[in-house]
KOLPA-834765 format. One record per residue (C-alpha): residue number from 1; residue in three letters; chain; x, y negated, z negated. Coordinates in Angstrom, 3 decimals. Layout:
BEGIN
<r dolo="NUM" sedren="ALA" mifi="A" c1="X" c2="Y" c3="Z"/>
...
***
This chain:
BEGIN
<r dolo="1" sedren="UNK" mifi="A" c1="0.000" c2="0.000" c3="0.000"/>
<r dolo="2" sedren="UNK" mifi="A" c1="1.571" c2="-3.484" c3="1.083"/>
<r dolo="3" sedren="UNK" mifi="A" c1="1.084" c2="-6.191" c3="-1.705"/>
<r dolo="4" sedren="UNK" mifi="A" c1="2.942" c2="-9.388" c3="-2.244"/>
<r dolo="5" sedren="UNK" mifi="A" c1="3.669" c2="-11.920" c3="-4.873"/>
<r dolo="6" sedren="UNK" mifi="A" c1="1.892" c2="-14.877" c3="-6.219"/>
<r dolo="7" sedren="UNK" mifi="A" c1="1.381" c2="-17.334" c3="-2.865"/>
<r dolo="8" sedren="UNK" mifi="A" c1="0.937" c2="-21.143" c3="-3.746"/>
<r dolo="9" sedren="UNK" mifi="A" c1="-1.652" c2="-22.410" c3="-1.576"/>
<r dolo="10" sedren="UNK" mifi="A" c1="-5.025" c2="-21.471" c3="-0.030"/>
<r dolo="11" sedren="UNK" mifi="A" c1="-3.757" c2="-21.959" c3="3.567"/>
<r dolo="12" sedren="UNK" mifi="A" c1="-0.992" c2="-20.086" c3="3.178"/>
<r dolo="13" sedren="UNK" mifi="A" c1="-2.392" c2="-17.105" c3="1.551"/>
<r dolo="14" sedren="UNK" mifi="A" c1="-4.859" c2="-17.083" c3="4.262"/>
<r dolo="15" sedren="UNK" mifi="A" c1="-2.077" c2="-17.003" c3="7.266"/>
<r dolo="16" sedren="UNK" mifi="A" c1="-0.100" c2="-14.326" c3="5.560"/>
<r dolo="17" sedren="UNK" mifi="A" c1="-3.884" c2="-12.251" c3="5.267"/>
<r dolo="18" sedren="UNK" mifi="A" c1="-4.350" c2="-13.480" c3="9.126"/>
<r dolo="19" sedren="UNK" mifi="A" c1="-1.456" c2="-11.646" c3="9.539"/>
<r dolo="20" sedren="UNK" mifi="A" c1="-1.145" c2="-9.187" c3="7.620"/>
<r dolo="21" sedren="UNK" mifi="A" c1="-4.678" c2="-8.047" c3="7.185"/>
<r dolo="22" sedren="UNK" mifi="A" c1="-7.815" c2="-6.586" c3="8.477"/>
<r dolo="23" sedren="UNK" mifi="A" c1="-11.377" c2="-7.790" c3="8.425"/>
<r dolo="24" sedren="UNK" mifi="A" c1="-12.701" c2="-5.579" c3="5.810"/>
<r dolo="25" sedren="UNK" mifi="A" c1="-11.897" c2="-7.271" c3="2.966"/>
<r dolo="26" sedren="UNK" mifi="A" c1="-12.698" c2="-7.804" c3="-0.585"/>
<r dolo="27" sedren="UNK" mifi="A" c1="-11.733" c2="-11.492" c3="-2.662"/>
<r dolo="28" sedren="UNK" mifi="A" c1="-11.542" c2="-11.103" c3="-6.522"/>
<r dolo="29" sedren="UNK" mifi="A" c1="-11.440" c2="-13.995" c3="-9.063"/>
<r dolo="30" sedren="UNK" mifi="A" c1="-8.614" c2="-13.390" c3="-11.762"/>
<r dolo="31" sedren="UNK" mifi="A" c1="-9.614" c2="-10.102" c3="-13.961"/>
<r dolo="32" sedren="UNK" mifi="A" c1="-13.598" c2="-9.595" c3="-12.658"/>
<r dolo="33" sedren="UNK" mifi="A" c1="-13.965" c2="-6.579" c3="-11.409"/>
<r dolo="34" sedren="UNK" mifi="A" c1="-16.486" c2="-7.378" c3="-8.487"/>
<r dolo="35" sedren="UNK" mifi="A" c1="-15.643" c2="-9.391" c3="-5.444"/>
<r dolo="36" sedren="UNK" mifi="A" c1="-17.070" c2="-12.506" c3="-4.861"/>
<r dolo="37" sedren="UNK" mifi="A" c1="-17.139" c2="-12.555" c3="-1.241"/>
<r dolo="38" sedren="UNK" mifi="A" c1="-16.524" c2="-9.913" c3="0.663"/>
<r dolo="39" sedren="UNK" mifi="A" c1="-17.017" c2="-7.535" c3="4.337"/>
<r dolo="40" sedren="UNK" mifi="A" c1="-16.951" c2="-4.220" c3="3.278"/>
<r dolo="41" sedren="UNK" mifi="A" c1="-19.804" c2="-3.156" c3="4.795"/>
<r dolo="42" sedren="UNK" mifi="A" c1="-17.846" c2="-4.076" c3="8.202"/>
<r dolo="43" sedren="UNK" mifi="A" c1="-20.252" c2="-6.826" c3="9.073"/>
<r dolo="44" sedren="UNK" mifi="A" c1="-17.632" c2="-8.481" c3="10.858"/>
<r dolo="45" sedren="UNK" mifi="A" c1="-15.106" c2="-7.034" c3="13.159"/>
<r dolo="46" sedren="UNK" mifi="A" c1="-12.858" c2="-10.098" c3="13.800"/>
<r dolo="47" sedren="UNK" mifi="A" c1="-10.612" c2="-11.122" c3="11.274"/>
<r dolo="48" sedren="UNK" mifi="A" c1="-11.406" c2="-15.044" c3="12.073"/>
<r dolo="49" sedren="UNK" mifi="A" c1="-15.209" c2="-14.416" c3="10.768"/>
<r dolo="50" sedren="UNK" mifi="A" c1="-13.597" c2="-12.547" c3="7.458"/>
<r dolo="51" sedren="UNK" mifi="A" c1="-11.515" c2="-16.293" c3="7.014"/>
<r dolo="52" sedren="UNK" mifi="A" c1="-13.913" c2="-18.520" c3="7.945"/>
<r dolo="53" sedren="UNK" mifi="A" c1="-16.509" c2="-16.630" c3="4.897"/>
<r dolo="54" sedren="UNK" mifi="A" c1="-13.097" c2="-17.004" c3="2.309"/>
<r dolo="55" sedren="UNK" mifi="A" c1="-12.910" c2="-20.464" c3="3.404"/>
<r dolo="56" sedren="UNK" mifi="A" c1="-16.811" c2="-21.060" c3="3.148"/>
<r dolo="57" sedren="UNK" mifi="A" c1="-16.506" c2="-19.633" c3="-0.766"/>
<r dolo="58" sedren="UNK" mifi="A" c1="-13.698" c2="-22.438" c3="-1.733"/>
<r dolo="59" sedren="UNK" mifi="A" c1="-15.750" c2="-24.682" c3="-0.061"/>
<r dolo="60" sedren="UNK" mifi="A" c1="-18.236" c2="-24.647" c3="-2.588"/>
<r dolo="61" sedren="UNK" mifi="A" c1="-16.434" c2="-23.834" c3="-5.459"/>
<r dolo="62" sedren="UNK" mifi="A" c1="-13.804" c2="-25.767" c3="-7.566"/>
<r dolo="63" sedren="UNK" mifi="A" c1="-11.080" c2="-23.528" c3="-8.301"/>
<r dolo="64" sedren="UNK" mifi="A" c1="-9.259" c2="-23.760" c3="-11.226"/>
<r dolo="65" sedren="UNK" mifi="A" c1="-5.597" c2="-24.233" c3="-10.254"/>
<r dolo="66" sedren="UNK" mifi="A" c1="-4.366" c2="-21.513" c3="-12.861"/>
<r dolo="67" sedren="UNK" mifi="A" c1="-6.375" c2="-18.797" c3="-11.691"/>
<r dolo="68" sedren="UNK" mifi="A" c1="-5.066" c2="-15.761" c3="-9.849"/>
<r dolo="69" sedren="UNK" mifi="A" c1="-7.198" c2="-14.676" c3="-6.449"/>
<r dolo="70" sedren="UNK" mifi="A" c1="-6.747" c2="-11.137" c3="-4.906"/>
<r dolo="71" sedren="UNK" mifi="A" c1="-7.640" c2="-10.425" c3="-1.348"/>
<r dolo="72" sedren="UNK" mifi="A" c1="-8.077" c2="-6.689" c3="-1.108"/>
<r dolo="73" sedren="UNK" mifi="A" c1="-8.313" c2="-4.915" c3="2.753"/>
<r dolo="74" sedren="UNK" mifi="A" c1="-8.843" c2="-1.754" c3="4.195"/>
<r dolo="75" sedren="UNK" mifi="A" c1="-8.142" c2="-0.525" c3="7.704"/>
<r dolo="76" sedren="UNK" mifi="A" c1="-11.203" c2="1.073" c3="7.868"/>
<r dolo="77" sedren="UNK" mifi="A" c1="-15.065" c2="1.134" c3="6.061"/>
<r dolo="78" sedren="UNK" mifi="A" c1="-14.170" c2="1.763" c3="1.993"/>
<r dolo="79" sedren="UNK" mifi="A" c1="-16.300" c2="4.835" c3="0.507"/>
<r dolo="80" sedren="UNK" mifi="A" c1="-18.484" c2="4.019" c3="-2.915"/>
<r dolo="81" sedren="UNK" mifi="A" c1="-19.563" c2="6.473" c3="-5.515"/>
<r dolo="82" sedren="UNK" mifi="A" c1="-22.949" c2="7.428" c3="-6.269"/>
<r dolo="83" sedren="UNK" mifi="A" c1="-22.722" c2="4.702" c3="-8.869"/>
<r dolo="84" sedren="UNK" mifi="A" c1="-21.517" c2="2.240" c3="-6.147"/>
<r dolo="85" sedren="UNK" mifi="A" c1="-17.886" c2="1.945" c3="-7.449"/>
<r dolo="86" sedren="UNK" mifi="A" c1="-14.993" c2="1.829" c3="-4.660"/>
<r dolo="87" sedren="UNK" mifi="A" c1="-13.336" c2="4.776" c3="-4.023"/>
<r dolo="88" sedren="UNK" mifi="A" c1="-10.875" c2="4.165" c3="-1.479"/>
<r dolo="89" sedren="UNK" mifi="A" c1="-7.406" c2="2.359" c3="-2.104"/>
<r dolo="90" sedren="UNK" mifi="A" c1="-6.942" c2="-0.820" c3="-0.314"/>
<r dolo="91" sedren="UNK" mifi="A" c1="-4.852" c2="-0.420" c3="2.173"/>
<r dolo="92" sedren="UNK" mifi="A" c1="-3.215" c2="-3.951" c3="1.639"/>
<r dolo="93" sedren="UNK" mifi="A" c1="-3.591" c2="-6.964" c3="-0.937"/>
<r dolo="94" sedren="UNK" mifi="A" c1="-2.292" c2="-10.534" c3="-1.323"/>
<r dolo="95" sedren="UNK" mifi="A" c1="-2.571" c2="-12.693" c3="-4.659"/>
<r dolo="96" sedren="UNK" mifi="A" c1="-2.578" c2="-16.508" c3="-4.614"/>
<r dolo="97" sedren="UNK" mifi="A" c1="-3.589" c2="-19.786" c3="-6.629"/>
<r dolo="98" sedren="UNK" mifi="A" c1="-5.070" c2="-22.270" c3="-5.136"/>
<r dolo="99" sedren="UNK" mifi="A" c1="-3.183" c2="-25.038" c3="-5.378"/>
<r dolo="100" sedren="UNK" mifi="A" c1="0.686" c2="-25.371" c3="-4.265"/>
<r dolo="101" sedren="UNK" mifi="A" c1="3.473" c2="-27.005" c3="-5.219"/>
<r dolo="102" sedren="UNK" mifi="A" c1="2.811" c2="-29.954" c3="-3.170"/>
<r dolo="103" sedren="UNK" mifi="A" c1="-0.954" c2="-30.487" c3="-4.573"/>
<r dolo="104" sedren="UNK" mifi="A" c1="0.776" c2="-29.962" c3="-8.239"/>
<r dolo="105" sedren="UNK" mifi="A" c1="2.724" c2="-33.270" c3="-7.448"/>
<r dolo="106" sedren="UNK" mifi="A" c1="0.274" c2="-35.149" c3="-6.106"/>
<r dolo="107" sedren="UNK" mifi="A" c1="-2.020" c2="-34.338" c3="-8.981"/>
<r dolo="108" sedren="UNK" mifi="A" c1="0.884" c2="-36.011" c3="-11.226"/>
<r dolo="109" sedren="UNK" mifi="A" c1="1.658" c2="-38.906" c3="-9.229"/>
<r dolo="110" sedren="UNK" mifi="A" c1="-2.315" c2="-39.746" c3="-9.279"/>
<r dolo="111" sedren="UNK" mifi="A" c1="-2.766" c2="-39.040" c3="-12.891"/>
<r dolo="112" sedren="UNK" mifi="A" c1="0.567" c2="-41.456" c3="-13.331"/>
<r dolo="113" sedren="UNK" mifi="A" c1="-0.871" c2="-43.361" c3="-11.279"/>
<r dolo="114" sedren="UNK" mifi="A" c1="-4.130" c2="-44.022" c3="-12.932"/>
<r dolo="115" sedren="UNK" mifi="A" c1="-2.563" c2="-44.258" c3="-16.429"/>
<r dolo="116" sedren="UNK" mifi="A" c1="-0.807" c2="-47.193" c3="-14.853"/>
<r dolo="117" sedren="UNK" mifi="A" c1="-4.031" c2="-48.740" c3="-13.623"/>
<r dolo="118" sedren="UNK" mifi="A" c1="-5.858" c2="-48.598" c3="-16.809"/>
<r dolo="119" sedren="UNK" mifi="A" c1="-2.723" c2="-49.809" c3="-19.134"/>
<r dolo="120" sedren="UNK" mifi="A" c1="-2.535" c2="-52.904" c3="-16.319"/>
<r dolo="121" sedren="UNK" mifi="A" c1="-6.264" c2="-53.760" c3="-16.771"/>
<r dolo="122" sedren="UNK" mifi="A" c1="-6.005" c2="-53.680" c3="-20.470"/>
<r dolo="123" sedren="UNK" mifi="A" c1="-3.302" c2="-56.026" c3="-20.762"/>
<r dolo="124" sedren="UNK" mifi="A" c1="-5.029" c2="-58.384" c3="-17.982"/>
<r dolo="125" sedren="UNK" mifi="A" c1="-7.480" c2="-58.490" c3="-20.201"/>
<r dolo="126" sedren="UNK" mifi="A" c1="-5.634" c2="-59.293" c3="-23.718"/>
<r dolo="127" sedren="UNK" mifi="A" c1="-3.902" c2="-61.854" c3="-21.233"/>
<r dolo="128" sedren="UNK" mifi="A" c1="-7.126" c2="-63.510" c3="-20.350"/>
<r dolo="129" sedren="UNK" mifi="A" c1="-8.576" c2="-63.229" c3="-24.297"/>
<r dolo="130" sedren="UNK" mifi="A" c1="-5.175" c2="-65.029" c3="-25.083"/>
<r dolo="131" sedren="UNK" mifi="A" c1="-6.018" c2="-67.518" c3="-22.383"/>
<r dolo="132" sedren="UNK" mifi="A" c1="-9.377" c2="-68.518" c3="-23.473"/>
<r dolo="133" sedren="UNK" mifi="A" c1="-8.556" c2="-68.617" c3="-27.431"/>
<r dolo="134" sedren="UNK" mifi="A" c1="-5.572" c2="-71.137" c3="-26.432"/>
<r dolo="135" sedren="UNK" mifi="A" c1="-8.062" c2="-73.715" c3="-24.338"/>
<r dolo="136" sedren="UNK" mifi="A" c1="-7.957" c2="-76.792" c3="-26.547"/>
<r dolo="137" sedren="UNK" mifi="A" c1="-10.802" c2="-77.428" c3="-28.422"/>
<r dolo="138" sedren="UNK" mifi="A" c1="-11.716" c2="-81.197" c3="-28.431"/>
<r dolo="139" sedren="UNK" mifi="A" c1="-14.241" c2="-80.779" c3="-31.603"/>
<r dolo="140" sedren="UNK" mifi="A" c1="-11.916" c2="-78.536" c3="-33.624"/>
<r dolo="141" sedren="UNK" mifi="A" c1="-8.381" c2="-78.018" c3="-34.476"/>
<r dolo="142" sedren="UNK" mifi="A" c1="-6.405" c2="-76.065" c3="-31.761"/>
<r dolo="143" sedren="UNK" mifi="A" c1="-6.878" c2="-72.292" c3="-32.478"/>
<r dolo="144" sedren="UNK" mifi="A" c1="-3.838" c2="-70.633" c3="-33.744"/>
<r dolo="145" sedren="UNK" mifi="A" c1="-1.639" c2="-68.726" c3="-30.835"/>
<r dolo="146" sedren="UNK" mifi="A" c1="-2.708" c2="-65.379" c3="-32.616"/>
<r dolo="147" sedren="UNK" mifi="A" c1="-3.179" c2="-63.284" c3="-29.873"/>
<r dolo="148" sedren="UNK" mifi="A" c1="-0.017" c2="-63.774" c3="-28.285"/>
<r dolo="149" sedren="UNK" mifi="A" c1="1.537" c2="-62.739" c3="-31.486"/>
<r dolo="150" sedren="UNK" mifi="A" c1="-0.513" c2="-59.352" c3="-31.519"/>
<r dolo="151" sedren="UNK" mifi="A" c1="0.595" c2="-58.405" c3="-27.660"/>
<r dolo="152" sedren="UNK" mifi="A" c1="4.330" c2="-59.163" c3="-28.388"/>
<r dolo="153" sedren="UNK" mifi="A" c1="4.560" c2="-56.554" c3="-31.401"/>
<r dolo="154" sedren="UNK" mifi="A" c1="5.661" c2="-53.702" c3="-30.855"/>
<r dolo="155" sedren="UNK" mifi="A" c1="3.638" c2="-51.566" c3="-33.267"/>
<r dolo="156" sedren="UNK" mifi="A" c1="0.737" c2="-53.050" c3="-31.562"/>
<r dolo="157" sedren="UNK" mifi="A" c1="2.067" c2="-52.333" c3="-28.073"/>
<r dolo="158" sedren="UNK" mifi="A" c1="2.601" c2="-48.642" c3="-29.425"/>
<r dolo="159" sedren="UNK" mifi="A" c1="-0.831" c2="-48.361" c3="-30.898"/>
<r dolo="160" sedren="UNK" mifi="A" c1="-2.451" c2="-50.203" c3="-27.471"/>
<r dolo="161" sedren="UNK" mifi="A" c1="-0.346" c2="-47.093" c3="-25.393"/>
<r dolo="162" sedren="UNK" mifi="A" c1="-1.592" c2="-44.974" c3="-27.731"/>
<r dolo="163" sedren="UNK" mifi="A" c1="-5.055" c2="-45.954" c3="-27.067"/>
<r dolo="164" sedren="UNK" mifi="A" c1="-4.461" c2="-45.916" c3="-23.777"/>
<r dolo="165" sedren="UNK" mifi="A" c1="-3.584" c2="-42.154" c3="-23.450"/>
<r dolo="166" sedren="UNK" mifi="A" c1="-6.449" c2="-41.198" c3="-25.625"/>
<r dolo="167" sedren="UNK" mifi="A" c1="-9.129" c2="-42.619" c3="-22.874"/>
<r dolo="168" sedren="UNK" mifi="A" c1="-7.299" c2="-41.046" c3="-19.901"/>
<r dolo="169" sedren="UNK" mifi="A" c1="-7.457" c2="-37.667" c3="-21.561"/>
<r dolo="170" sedren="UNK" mifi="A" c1="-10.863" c2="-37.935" c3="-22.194"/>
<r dolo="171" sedren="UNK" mifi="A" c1="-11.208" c2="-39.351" c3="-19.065"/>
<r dolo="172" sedren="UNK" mifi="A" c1="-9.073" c2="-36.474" c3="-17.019"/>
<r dolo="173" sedren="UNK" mifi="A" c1="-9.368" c2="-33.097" c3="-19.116"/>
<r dolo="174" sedren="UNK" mifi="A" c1="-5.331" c2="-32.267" c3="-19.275"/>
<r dolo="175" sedren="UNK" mifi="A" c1="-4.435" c2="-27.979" c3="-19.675"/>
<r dolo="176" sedren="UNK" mifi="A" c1="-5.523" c2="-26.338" c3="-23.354"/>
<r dolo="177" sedren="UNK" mifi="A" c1="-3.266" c2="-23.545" c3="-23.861"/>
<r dolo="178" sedren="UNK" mifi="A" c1="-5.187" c2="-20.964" c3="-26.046"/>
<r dolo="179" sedren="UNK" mifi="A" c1="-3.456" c2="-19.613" c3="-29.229"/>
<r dolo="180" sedren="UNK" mifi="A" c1="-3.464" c2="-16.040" c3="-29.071"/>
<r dolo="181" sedren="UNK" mifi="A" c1="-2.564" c2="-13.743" c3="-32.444"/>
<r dolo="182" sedren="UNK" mifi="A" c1="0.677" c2="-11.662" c3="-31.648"/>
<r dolo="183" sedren="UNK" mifi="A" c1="1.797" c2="-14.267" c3="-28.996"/>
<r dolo="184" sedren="UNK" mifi="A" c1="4.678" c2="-16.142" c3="-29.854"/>
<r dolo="185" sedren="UNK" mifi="A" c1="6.076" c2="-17.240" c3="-26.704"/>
<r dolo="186" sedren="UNK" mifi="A" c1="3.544" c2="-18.368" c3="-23.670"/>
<r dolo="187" sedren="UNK" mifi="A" c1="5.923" c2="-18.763" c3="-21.317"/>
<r dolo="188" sedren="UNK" mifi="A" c1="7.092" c2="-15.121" c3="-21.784"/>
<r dolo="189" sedren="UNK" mifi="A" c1="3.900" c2="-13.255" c3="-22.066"/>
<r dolo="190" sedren="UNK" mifi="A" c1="2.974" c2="-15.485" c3="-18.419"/>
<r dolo="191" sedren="UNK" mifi="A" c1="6.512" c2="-14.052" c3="-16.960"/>
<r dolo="192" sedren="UNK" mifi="A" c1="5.648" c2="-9.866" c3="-17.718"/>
<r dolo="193" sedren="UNK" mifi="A" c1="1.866" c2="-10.429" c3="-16.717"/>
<r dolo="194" sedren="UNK" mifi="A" c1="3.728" c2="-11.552" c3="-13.434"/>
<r dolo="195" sedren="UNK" mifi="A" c1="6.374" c2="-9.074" c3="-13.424"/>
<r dolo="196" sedren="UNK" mifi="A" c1="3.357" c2="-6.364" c3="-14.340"/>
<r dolo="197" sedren="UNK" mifi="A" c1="1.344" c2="-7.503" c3="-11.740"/>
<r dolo="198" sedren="UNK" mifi="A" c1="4.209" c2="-6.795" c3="-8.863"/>
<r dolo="199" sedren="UNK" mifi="A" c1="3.961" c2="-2.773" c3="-9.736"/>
<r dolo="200" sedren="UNK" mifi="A" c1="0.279" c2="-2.350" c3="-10.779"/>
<r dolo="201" sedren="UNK" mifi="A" c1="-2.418" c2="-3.245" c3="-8.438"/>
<r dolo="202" sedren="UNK" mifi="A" c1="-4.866" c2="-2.550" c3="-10.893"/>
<r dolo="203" sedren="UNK" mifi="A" c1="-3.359" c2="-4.329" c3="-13.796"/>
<r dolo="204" sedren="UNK" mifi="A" c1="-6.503" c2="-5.524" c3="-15.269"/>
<r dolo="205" sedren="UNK" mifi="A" c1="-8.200" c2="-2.630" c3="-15.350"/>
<r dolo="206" sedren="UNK" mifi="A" c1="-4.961" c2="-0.671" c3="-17.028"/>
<r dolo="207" sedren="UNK" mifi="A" c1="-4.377" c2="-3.438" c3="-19.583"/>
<r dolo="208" sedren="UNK" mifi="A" c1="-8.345" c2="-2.819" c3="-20.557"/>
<r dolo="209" sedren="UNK" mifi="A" c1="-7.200" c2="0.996" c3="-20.703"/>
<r dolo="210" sedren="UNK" mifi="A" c1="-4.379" c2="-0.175" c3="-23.005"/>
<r dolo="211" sedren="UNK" mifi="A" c1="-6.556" c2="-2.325" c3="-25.460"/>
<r dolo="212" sedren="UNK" mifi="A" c1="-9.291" c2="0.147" c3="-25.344"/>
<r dolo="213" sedren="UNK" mifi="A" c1="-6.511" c2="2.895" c3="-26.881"/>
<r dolo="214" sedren="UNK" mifi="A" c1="-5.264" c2="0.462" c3="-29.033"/>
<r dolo="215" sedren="UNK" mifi="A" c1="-8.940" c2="-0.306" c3="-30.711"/>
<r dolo="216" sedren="UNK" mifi="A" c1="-10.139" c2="3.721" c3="-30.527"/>
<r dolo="217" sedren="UNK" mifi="A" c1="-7.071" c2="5.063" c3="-30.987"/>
<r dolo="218" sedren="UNK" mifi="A" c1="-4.381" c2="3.391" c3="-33.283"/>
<r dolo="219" sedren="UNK" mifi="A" c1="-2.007" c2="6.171" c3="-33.483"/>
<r dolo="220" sedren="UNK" mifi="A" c1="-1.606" c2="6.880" c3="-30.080"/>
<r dolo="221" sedren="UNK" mifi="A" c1="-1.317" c2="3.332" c3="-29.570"/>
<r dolo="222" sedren="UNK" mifi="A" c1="1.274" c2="2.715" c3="-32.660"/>
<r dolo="223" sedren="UNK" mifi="A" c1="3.391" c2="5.951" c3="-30.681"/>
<r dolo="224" sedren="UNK" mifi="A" c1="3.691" c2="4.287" c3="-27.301"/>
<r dolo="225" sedren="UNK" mifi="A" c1="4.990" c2="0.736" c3="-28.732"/>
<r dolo="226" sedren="UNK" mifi="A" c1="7.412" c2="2.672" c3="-30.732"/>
<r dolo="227" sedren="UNK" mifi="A" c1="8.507" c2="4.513" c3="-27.392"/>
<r dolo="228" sedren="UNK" mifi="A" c1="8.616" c2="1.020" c3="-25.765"/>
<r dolo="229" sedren="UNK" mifi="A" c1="10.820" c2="-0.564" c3="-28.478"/>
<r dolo="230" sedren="UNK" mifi="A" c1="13.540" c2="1.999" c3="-28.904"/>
***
């Protein structure tokens, strides 16, 4: 069975399945088990129909850029059990996110961007509060210059910045990573799944396997770590 790496990039992940695949295809989102678009039944016999319905799903969707996609294909018409479960092994696969390396950046640049914009209207604003508190007052002693004084110190700049960041993250929902008990290091646990993932095609479903032993049957469980840690 041919598989591949992770491929950054809708577009590209679709070439490499233009040329690479066949039109009997199956598209999974991250760990579900059903596909949520697909041509199994062999509606479509050209490869360009099979594309155009992947492309038709993102275009009503709004992918998350973190999760994994799996195009599945067979050379020919998969077989189901009674219970409608596929029996046949793909003949080739392709994972992907949606969003590559160049759509990372400019997602940065814009949220930089508009962090800039709203710290620039802020100040325009103190600047114009300053303004109209300095006009001269010809009923009433001159105002004193207290705004000025608030802009130029630095705690207040600090706090104003802080303020600042506070709004744009409610405004633009920034990554949550999820503590997980037993997990120490994110970073490393993201590296295996993606090492795992290279030599398992069914990684989900043997990771369920895994926790399924591990809340059934501690022992056995408790026997393979030990195996794995010697």
């Amino acid at each position: 069975m041919i598989g591949t790496g992770i491929i950054r990039g809708t577009d590209k992940a679709l070439q490499y399945y233009q040329e690479e695949g066949t039109p009997i295809f199956a598209l999974y989102e991250g760990a579900g088990k059903d596909p949520v678009c697909h041509n199994l039944k062999g509606k479509f016999d050209d490869i360009e129909e099979s594309i155009e319905l992947i492309k038709k799903y993102f275009n009503y969707i709004t992918p998350d850029p973190r999760t994994k996609y799996v195009i599945k294909f067979w050379d020919e018409k998969p077989q189901f059990d009674a219970k409608g479960k596929l029996t046949t092994t793909p003949d080739g696969s392709l994972r992907f996110i949606t969003n590559n390396d160049e759509e990372v950046s400019e997602y940065i640049a814009g949220y930089q961007q508009r962090v800039g914009s709203y710290n620039n209207e802020i100040l325009s604003r103190l600047a114009a509060i300053e303004t109209k508190m300095n006009e001269p007052d010809e009923e009433e002693e001159e105002k004193p210059d207290f705004i000025s004084g608030i802009v130029s110190n630095p705690e207040i700049q600090n706090m104003i910045v802080g303020y600042i960041g506070m709004i744009v993250d409610r405004l633009i929902p920034m990554k949550k990573t999820v503590a997980i008990n037993g997990v120490t290091d994110q970073n490393k646990l993201e590296v295996a799944l993606e090492i795992l993932s290279k030599h398992d095609e069914e990684l989900d479903n043997d990771l369920f396997l895994l926790a399924t032993m591990a809340e059934n049957d501690a022992a056995q469980f408790q026997f393979l770590l030990k195996m794995l840690r010697k």
